[in-house]
C-alpha positions as CSV (number, residue, x, y, z in Angstrom):
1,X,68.1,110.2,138.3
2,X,70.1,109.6,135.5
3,X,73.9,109.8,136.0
4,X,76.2,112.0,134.1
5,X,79.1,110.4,133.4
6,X,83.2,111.7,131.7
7,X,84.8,110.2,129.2
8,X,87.6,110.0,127.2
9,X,88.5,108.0,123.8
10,X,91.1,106.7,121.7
11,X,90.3,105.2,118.1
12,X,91.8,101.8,117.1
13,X,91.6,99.4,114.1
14,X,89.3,96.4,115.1
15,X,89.0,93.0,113.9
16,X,85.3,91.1,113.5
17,X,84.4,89.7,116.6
18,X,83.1,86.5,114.8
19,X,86.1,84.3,114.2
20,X,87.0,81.4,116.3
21,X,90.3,82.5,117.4
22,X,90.5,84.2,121.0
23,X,93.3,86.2,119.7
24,X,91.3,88.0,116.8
25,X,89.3,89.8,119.3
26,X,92.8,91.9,120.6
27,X,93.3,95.7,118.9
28,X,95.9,97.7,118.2
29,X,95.3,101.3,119.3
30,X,96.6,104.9,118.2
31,X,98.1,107.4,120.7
32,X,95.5,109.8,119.9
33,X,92.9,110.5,122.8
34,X,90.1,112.1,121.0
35,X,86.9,113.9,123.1
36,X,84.2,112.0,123.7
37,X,80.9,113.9,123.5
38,X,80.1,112.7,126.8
39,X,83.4,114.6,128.6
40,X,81.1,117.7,129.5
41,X,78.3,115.8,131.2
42,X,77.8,116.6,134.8
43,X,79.7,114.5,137.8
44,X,78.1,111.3,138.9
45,X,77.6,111.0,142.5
46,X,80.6,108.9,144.1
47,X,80.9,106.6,147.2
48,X,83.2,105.1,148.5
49,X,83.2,104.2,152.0
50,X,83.1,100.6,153.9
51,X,80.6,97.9,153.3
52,X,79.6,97.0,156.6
53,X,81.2,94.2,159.2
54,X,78.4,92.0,157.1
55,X,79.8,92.3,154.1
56,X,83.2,89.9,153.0
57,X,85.1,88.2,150.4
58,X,87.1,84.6,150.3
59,X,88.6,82.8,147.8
60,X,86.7,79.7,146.7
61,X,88.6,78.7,143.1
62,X,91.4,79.2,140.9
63,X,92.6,79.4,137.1
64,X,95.5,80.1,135.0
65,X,93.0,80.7,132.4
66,X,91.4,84.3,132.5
67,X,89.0,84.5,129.8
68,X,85.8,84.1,131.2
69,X,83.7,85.6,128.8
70,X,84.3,87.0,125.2
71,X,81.7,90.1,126.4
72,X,78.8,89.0,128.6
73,X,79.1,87.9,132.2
74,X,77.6,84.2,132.5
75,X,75.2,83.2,134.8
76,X,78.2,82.1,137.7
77,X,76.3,81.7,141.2
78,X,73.8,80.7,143.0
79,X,72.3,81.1,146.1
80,X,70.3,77.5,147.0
81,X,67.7,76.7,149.6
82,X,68.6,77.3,153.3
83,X,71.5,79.2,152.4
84,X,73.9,77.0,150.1
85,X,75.5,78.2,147.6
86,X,76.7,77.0,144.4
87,X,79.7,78.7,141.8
88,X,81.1,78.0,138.5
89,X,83.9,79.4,136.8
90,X,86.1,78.7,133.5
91,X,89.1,76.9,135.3
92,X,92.4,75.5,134.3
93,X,95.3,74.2,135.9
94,X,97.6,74.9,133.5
95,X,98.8,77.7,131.2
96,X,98.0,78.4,127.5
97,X,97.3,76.2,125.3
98,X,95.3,75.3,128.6
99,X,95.0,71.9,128.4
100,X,92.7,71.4,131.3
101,X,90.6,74.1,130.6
102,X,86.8,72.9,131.9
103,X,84.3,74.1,134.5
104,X,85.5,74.8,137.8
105,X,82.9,74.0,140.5
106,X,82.5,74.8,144.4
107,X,79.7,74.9,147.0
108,X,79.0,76.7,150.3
109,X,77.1,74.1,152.4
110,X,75.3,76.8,154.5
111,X,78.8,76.7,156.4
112,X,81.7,76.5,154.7
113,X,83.3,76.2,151.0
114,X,84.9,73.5,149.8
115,X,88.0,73.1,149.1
116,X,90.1,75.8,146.7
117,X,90.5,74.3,143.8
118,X,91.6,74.2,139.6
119,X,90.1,71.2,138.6
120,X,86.8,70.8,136.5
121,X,84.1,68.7,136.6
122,X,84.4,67.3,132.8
123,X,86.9,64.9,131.8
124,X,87.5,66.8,128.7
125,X,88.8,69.8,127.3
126,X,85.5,72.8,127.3
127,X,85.1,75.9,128.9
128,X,82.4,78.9,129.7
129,X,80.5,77.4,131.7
130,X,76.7,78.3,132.5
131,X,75.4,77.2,135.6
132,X,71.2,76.8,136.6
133,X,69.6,75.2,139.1
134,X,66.3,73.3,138.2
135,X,64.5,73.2,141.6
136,X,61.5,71.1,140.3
137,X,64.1,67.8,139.5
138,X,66.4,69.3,142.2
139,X,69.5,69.2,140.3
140,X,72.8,71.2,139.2
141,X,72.9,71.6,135.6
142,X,76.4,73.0,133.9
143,X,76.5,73.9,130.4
144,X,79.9,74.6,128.4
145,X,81.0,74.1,125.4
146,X,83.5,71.6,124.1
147,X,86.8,72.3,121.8
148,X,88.6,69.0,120.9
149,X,92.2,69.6,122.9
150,X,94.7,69.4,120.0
151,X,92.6,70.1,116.9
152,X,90.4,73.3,117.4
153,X,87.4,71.4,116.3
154,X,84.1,73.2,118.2
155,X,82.0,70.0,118.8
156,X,79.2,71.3,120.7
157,X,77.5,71.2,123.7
158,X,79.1,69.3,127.3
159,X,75.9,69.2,129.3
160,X,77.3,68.3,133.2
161,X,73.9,67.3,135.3
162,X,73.9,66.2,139.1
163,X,71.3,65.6,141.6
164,X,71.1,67.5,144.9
165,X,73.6,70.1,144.9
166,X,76.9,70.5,146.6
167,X,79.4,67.0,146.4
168,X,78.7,64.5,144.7
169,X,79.0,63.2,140.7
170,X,78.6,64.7,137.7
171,X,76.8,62.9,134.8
172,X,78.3,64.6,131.2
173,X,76.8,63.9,128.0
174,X,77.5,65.8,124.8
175,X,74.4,67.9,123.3
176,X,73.5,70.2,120.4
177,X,76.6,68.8,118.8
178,X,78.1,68.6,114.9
179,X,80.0,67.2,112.4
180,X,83.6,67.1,112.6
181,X,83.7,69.5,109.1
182,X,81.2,71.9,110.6
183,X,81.7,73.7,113.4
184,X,79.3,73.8,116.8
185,X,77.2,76.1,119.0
186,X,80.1,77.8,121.6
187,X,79.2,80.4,124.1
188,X,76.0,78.8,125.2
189,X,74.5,80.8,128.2
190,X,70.8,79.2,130.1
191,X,68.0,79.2,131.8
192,X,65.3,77.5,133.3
193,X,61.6,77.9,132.8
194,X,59.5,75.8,134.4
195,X,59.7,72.3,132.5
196,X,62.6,73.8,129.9
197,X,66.2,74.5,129.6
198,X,66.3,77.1,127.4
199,X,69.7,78.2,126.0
200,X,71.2,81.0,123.6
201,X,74.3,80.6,121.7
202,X,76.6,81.2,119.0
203,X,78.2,79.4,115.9
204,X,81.9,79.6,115.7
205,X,83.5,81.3,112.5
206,X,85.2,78.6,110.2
207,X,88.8,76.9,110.2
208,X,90.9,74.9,108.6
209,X,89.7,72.2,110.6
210,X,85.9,72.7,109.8
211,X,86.3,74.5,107.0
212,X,82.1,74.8,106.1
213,X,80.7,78.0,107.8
214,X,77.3,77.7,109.4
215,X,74.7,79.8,107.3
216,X,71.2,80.3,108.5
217,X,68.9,83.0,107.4
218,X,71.0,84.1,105.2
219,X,73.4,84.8,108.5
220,X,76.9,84.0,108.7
221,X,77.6,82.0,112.3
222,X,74.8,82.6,113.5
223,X,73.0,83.3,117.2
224,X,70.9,80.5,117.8
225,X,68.3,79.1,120.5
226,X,67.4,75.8,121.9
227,X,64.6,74.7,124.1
228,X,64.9,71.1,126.0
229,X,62.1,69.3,128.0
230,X,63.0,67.9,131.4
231,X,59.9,65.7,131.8
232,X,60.4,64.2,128.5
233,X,64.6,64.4,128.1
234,X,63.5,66.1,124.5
235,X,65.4,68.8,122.8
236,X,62.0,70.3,121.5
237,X,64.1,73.1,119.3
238,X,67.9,72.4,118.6
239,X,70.4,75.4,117.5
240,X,67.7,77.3,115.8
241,X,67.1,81.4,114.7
242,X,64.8,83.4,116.8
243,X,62.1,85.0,115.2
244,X,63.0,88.5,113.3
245,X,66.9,87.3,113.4
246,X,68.1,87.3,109.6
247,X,70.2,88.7,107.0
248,X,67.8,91.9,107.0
249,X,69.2,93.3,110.1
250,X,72.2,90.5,110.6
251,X,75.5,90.2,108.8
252,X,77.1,87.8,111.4
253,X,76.6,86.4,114.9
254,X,79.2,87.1,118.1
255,X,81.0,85.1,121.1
256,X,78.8,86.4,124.1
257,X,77.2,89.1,122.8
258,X,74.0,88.2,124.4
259,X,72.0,87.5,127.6
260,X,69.1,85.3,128.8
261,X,67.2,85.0,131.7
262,X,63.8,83.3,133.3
263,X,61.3,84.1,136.3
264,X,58.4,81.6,135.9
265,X,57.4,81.2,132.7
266,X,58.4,84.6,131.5
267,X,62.0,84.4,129.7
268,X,63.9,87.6,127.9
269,X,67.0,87.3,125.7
270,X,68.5,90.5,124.7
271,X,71.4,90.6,121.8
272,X,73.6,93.4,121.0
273,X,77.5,93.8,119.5
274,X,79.5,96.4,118.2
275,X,78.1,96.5,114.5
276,X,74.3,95.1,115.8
277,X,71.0,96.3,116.7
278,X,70.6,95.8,120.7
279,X,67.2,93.5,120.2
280,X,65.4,92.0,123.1
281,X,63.2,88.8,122.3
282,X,60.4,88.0,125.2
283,X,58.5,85.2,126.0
284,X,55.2,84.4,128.1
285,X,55.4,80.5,127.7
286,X,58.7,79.4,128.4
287,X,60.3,79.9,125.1
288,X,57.9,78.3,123.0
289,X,57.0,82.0,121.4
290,X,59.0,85.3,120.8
291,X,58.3,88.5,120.2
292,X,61.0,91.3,119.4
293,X,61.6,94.5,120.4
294,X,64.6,96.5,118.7
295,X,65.8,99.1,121.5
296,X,68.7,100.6,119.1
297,X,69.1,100.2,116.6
298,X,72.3,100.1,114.5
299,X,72.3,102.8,111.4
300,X,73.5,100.3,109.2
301,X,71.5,96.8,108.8
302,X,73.2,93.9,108.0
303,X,76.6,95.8,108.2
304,X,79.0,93.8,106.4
305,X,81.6,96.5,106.7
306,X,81.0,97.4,102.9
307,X,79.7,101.0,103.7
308,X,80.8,103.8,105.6
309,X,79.7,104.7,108.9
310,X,80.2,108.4,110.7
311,X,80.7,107.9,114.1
312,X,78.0,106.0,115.8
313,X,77.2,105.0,119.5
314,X,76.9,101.4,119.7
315,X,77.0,98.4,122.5
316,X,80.3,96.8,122.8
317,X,78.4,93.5,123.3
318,X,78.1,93.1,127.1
319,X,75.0,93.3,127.7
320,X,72.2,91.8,130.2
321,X,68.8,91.3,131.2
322,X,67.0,90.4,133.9
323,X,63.2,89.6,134.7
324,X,61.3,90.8,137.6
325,X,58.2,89.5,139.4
326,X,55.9,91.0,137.0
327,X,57.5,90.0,133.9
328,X,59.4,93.0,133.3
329,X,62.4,92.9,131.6
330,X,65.2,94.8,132.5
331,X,68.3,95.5,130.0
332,X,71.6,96.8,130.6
333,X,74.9,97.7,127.8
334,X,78.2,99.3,127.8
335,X,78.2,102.4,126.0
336,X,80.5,102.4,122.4
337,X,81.8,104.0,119.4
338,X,82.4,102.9,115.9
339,X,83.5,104.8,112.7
340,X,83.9,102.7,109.4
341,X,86.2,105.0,107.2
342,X,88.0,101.9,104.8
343,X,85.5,99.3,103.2
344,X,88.4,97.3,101.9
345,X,88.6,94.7,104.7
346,X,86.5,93.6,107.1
347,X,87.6,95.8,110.1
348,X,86.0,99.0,111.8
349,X,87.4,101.9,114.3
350,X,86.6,101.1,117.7
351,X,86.8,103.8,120.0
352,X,87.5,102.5,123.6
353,X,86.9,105.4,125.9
354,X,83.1,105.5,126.0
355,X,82.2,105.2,129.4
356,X,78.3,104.2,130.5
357,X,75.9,101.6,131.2
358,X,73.1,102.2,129.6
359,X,69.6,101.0,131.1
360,X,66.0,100.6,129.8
361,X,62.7,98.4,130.7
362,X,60.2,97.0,128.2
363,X,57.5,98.6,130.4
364,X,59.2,102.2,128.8
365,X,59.3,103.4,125.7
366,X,62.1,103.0,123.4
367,X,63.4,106.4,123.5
368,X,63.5,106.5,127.7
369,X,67.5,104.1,127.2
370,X,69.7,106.5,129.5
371,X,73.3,106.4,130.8
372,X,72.7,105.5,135.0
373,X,76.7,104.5,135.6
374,X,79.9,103.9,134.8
375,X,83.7,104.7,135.7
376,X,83.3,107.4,138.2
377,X,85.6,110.7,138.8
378,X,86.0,109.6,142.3
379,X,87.6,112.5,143.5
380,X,85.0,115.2,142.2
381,X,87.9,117.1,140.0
382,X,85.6,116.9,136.8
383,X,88.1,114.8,134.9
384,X,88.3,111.3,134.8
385,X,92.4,111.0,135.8
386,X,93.2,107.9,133.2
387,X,97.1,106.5,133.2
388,X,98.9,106.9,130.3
389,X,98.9,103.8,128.8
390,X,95.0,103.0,130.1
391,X,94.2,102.4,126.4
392,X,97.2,100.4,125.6
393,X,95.5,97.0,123.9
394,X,97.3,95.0,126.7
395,X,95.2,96.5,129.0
396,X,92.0,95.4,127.9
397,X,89.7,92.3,127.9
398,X,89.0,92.3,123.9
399,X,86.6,95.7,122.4
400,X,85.5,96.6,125.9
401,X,84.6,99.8,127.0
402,X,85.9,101.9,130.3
403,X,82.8,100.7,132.0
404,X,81.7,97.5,130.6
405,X,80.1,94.2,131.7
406,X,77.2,95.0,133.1
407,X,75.0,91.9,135.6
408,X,71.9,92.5,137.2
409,X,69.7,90.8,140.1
410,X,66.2,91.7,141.5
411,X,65.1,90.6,144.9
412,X,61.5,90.0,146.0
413,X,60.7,93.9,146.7
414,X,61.5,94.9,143.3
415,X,64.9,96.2,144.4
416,X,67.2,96.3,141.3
417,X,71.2,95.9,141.7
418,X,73.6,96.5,139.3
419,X,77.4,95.7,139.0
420,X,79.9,96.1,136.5
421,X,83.4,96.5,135.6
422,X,84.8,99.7,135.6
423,X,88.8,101.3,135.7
424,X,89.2,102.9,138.6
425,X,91.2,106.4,138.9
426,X,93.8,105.7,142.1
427,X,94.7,102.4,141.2
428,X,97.8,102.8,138.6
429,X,100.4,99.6,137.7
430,X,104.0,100.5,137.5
431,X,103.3,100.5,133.8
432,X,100.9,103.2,134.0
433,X,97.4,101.5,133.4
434,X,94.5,101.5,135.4
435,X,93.6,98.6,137.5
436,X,89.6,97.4,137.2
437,X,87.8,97.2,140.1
438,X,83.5,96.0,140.6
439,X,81.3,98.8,140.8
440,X,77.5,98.9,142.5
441,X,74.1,100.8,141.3
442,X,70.8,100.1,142.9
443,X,67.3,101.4,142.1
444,X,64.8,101.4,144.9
445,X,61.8,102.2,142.5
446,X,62.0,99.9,139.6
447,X,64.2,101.7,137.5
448,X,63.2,105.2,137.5
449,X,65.8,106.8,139.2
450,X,69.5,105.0,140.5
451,X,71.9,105.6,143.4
452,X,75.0,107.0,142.9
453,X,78.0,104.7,142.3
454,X,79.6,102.6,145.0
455,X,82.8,100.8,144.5
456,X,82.1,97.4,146.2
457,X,85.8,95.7,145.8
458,X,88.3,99.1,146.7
459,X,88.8,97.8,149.9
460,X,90.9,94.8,148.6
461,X,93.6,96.7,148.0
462,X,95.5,98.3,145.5
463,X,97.0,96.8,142.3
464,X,94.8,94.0,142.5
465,X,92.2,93.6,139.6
466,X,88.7,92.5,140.1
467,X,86.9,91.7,136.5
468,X,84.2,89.0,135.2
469,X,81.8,89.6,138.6
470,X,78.2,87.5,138.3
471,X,75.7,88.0,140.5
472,X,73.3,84.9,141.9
473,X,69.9,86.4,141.0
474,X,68.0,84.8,144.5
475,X,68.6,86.7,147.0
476,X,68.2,86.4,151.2
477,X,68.8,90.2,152.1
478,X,72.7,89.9,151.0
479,X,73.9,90.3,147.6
480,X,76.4,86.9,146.6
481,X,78.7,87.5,144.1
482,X,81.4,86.2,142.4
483,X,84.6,87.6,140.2
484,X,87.9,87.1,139.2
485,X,90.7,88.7,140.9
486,X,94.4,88.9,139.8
487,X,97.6,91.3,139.9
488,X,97.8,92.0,136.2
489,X,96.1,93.8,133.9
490,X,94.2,92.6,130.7
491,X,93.5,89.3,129.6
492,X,96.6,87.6,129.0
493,X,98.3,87.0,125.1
494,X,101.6,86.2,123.4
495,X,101.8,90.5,123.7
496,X,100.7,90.4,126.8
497,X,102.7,87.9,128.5
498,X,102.9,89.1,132.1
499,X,99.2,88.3,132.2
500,X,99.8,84.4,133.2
501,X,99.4,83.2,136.5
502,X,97.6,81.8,139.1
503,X,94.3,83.8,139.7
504,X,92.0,83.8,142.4
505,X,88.1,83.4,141.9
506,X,86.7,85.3,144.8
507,X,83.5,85.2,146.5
508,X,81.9,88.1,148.1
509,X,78.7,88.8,150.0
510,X,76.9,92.3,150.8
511,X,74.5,93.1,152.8
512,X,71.7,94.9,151.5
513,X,71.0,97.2,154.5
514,X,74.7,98.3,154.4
515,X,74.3,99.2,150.9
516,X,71.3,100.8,151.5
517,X,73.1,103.0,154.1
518,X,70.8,102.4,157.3
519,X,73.5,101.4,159.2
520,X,75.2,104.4,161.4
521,X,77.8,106.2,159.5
522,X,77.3,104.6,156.3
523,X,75.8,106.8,153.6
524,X,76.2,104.8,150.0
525,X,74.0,108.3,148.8
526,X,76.0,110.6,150.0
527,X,78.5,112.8,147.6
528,X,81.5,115.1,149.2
529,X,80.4,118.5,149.1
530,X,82.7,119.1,152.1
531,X,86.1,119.8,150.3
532,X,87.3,119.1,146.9
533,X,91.2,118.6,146.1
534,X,93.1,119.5,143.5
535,X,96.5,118.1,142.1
536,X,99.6,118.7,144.3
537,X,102.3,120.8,142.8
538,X,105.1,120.4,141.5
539,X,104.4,117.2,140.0
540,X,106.8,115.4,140.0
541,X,108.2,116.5,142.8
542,X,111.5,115.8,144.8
543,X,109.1,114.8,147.7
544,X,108.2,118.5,149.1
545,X,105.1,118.9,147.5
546,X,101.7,120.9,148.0
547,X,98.1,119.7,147.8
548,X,95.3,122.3,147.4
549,X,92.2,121.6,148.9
550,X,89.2,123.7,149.1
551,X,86.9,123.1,152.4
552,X,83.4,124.5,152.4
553,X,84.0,124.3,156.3
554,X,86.2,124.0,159.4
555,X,87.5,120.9,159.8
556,X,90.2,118.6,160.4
557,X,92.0,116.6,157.9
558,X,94.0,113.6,157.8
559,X,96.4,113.5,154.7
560,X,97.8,110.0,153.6
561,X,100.1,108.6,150.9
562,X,100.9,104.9,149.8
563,X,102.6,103.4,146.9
564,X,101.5,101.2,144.6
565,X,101.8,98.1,146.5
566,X,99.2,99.9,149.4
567,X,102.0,100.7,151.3
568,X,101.6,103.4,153.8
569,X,104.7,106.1,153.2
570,X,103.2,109.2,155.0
571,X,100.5,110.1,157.4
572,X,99.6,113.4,159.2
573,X,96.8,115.1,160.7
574,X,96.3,119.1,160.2
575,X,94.4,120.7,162.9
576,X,91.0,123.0,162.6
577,X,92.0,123.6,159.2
578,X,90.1,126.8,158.2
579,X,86.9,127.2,155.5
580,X,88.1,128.3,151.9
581,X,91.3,127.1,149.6
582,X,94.0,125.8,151.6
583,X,97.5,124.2,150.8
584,X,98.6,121.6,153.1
585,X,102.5,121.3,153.2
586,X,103.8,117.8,152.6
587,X,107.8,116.4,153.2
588,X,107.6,113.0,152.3
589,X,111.3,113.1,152.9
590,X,113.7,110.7,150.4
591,X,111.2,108.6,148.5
592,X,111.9,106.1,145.8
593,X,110.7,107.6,142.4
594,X,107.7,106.5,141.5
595,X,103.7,106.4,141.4
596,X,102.3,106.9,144.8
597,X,98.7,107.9,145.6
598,X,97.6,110.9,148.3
599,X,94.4,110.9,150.0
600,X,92.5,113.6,151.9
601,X,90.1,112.5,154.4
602,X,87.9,114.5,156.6
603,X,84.4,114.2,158.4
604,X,83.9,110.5,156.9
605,X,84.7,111.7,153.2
606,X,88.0,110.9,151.5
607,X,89.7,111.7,148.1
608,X,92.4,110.0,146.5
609,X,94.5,111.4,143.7
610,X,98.0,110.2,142.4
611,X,101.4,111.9,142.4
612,X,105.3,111.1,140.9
613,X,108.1,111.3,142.9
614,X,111.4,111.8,140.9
C-alpha cells in the first residue's frame, strides 16, 4: 500500500549546496508555515510498541564532530562472516575546527565490541568515511577524504586497507588525488563488485586556496566515478563523468547527493539534489558500462538559478539505492519543495516541511514513484503536532526535509527494510523543537505494498536524538544498525552553539521476527482503532486539566505524564471506562511550568500528546 502521509512547510532563502564550506549549506527560514499539498492525504498507519527482548542498542564510538554526511547516509556497517561485525563513523576528539577529525573504527568479534573510542585510524586530518568489505582478498577497506588541517586544501582520496578484519593495522595511501591549486574528489561513497572498487564522488567548489574550479562536461564541480582493479592494484577509470552526466541536464555537482551499491556484478548509482534530476545509472559488468534511467526529472535542466521556477517537488539530495538478488535496483528520496522567485543570485526557496520518502524499482515504470513513509501523526489526530520552532534553521542538518535520509537493506528472501530519519511528535526540547528519532518500513513482496511505520529508537528515551542511521546490507535474521545519538538538536554551528559535545555512536540490532510481529503481543501492522485522544483543555493549564478520548469500546485505561527529561510526574488507572467520548479528569497538583507529555494507553495501544503547565 502506499502511505499517506501530513505535512507542513515553511519557505526559506537557500544557498547552493556546491561550495566547500560546511557552513554554506545552513538557511535562514521565515515564520510563515505555508500548506503543503500533501496536509489532506490520509493517516499513515503508526506503531509503536517494543521491539522484542532480541532487539538492543550499545554504544560502540564517539565524536564531537556531528556531520556525518552533507545528505546521504554512507555505507557505515557491516555484518562479517560468523557473526562479526565491523563500523565506521566520522570521529573526532576534539571540537571545531576538529582537528582530529578522521575515521572512527570498531569491531564486534562475534562477542563483544571493542573498546569505546574517538580516535581514527588515519594519521591525518579526513573525514566521511565509506567502509566495504572485499571478501575475495579478505580485507577492510575505508575510504575518506582528506582536507589539509590548517589550509582547507581538498587533496583527495585517504584509502585505509587492512587484512582480516577486526584489530590489527591499517595501511593508508593517498588516491584519486590533485594539485595543490585544484581542488579534489570529497564525499567519496563505495562499493565492491567482484574484482573492482567502484566509487562515486564529488568535486569541491573553489577557494582561495585552490582557486581553479574543476569543469568537466561543461559541469561545474562535478559528480564523478572511479573504478580500481584489485588483482592488478590499477585505477582502471580515475574521477571521471558517467555517461549522460553533462551540462544538458547539469549545472553543478553536490556533497552527498548520491548513492552506490553492488550485488555480484550488478552495481546502481542513483543521483539526485535539490535543483537535479533524480537519475539512476546501472551496470551488468561491474562498472565497466552504464546505462541511465531519469526517474524525475527536474523542470528546469541545467538550472543555474537564471530562470524562474513555480513551485516544484524535488529530492532534497538524500537519496539511496540498493540491489537485490535479481539485479533489481531499488531507489529511495526525501520528498522537497523549491520555488525560484529572484534570478539575481544564486539562491532558491527551499521549503522544509515536505514530509515523504519516496520509493521506486527499475523493474516499474517511471510513473509508479510513490510516497511509502515519512514523519508519522503518531497519535491518529490528523495533524502532524510540530513545535514551534521545529523549522528554526538551528534545528536542522543542512536543506533536509521532515523525513529525510533514507538507507535500505535486502536479505536473502527478497525482504526490503527501510530506515530513515524522521521528527517525531512527543519528543519537544525546552526550546520548542522536535527531537529526531530512526524510523522502520519493510516490504514483504518486493516493493509492491509497505508496512506501516514503526519507530525503532522511541524506547531510548526522550530528548535524546537519533540521526545519520546506516544499515549493514548482510543480514543473519536481525537487522544491524548504526546512528548517532546526542541531546541536542541540529548539527552544530557558530549559531547553533549548544550543539557541541560529546556524542555517542550507537549500535542497534533487531530482530526480524519481532518486526515482523510473530512474536505474542507484538503487532508492528497494527493501527489503534480502539480510542483516539484529543488535546487536553485548557491548555495551558494550572495543572487541572481534561483529556478527551473517544473509545470505540469498554476498556480500561492507564493515563501517564512525564516531562521532558522522561520523568514520570503522574500515573493513574480509570476503571471500565465506558464506549463513546469520554473526559478523564487529571490534578497533576503544583507542577513546574513547562512542556510535559500525556499518554493514553489501553489494550496494548498508547497515544502520546503534549501539554503546558503554567
Amino acid at each position: 500500500m502506499a502511505l499517506g502521509l501530513l505535512a507542513a512547510s515553511a519557505q526559506a532563502q537557500s544557498p547552493v549546496l556546491n561550495g566547500p564550506n560546511v557552513s554554506s549549506l545552513e538557511a535562514k527560514y521565515s515564520d510563515a508555515i505555508q500548506a503543503s499539498p500533501l496536509r489532506t492525504a490520509p493517516k499513515s498507519g503508526f506503531t509503536q510498541k517494543s521491539l522484542g527482548k532480541k532487539s538492543f542498542a550499545s554504544k560502540i564510538g564517539e565524536t564531537q564532530n556531528d556531520q556525518q554526511t552533507n545528505a546521504t547516509i554512507y555505507r557505515r556497517i557491516q555484518l562479517l562472516n560468523d557473526g562479526k561485525i565491523s563500523a565506521t563513523w566520522t570521529t573526532s576528539a576534539d571540537g571545531a575546527p576538529y582537528a582530529t577529525r578522521g575515521s572512527g573504527y570498531n569491531h564486534f568479534n562475534g562477542t563483544a565490541w571493542g573498546a569505546v573510542s574517538a580516535g581514527r585510524i588515519e594519521s591525518e586530518r579526513c573525514g566521511f568515511p565509506n567502509y566495504v568489505y572485499n571478501p575475495t582478498t579478505n580485507e577492510e577497506i575505508i575510504t575518506a577524504h582528506r582536507v589539509l588541517a590548517g589550509s582547507g586544501i581538498a587533496g583527495g582520496i585517504i584509502m585505509s586497507r587492512k587484512t582480516g578484519v577486526g584489530p590489527g593495522t591499517w595501511a593508508s595511501s593517498v588516491v584519486l588525488d590533485t594539485t595543490p591549486t585544484i581542488p579534489g574528489v570529497l564525499w567519496v561513497q563505495t562499493a565492491v563488485s567482484g574484482d573492482y572498487l567502484i566509487t562515486i564522488g564529488s568535486y569541491t567548489d573553489s577557494s582561495s586556496t585552490q582557486p581553479n574550479r574543476v569543469v568537466k562536461g561543461g559541469v561545474r564541480t562535478p559528480q564523478v566515478y572511479s573504478r580500481y582493479q584489485f588483482s592488478t592494484n590499477t585505477w582502471l577509470v580515475k574521477n571521471e563523468l558517467l555517461p549522460g552526466y553533462d551540462n544538458n541536464r547539469y549545472y553543478a555537482g553536490g556533497g552527498d547527493n548520491y548513492s552506490i551499491d553492488a550485488n555480484g556484478t550488478n552495481v546502481a548509482i542513483v543521483m539526485g539534489g535539490l535543483t537535479d534530476d533524480l537519475a539512476l545509472w546501472k551496470s551488468s559488468d561491474a562498472g565497466a558500462t552504464w546505462t541511465k534511467t531519469i526517474i524525475d526529472s527536474f523542470p528546469v535542466p541545467a538550472f543555474d538559478y537564471k530562470k524562474l521556477v513555480d513551485t516544484s517537488f524535488t529530492n532534497d539530495g538524500s537519496v539511496h539505492v540498493s540491489i537485490d538478488n535479481n539485479g533489481v535496483a531499488h531507489c529511495f528520496w526525501a520528498r522537497a519543495r523549491v520555488l525560484e522567485n529572484n534570478i539575481d543570485d544564486e539562491s532558491i526557496n527551499f521549503y522544509p516541511g515536505q514530509n515523504g520518502i519516496l520509493y521506486w524499482s527499475d523493474n516499474t515504470p517511471i510513473d509508479s514513484a510513490r510516497i511509502i513513509a515519512g514523519m508519522p501523526d503518531a497519535n491518529n489526530n490528523g495533524d502532524l503536532d510540530l513545535a514551534g520552532s521545529w523549522n528554526d534553521a538551528t534545528a536542522r542538518y543542512g536543506n533536509h526535509s521532515i523525513a529525510t535520509m533514507p538507507y535500505a537493506a535486502i536479505d536473502n528472501n527478497g525482504n526490503i527494510f527501510l530506515i530513515y530519519s524522521a521528527l517525531t511528535e512527543d519528543d519537544i526540547s525546552t526550546d520548542n523543537k522536535n527531537f529526531r528519532d530512526v524510523y522502520l518500513v519493510y516490504s514483504k513482496n518486493g516493493g509492491a505494498s509497505w508496512s506501516n511505520i514503526i519507530n525503532v529508537t522511541s524506547w531510548l528515551g526522550l530528548n535524546v536524538e537519533q540521526i545519520f542511521a546506516s544499515l549493514s546490507k548482510r543480514m543473519d535474521g536481525r537487522l544491524h544498525m548504526t546512528f548517532l545519538q546526542k541531546g541536542s538538536i541540529g548539527r552544530y554551528s557558530e549559531t547553533n552553539p549548544g550543539a557541541a559535545g560529546v556524542h555517542d555512536i550507537m549500535y542497534m540490532v533487531m530482530d526480524t521476527a519481532d518486526i515482523f510481529g510473530t512474536i505474542a503481543g507484538l503487532n508492528t501492522v497494527q493501527t489503534n482503532e480502539l480510542f483516539t485522544v484529543g488535546q487536553n483543555f485548557p491548555n495551558p493549564s494550572n495543572g487541572n486539566t481534561i483529556i478527551p478520548v473517544n473509545f470505540k469500546n469498554n476498556t480500561s485505561v492507564q493515563v501517564t505524564v512525564v516531562d521532558l527529561l522522561g520523568k514520570e510526574v503522574y500515573n493513574q488507572t480509570f476503571e471500565n471506562v465506558a464506549a463513546g467520548n469520554v473526559q478523564l479528569p487529571i490534578n497533576l497538583g503544583s507542577l513546574n511550568a513547562g512542556v510535559y507529555v500525556y499518554s493514553v494507553e489501553a489494550d496494548g495501544f498508547k497515544t502520546s500528546r503534549r501539554m503546558i503547565i503554567e
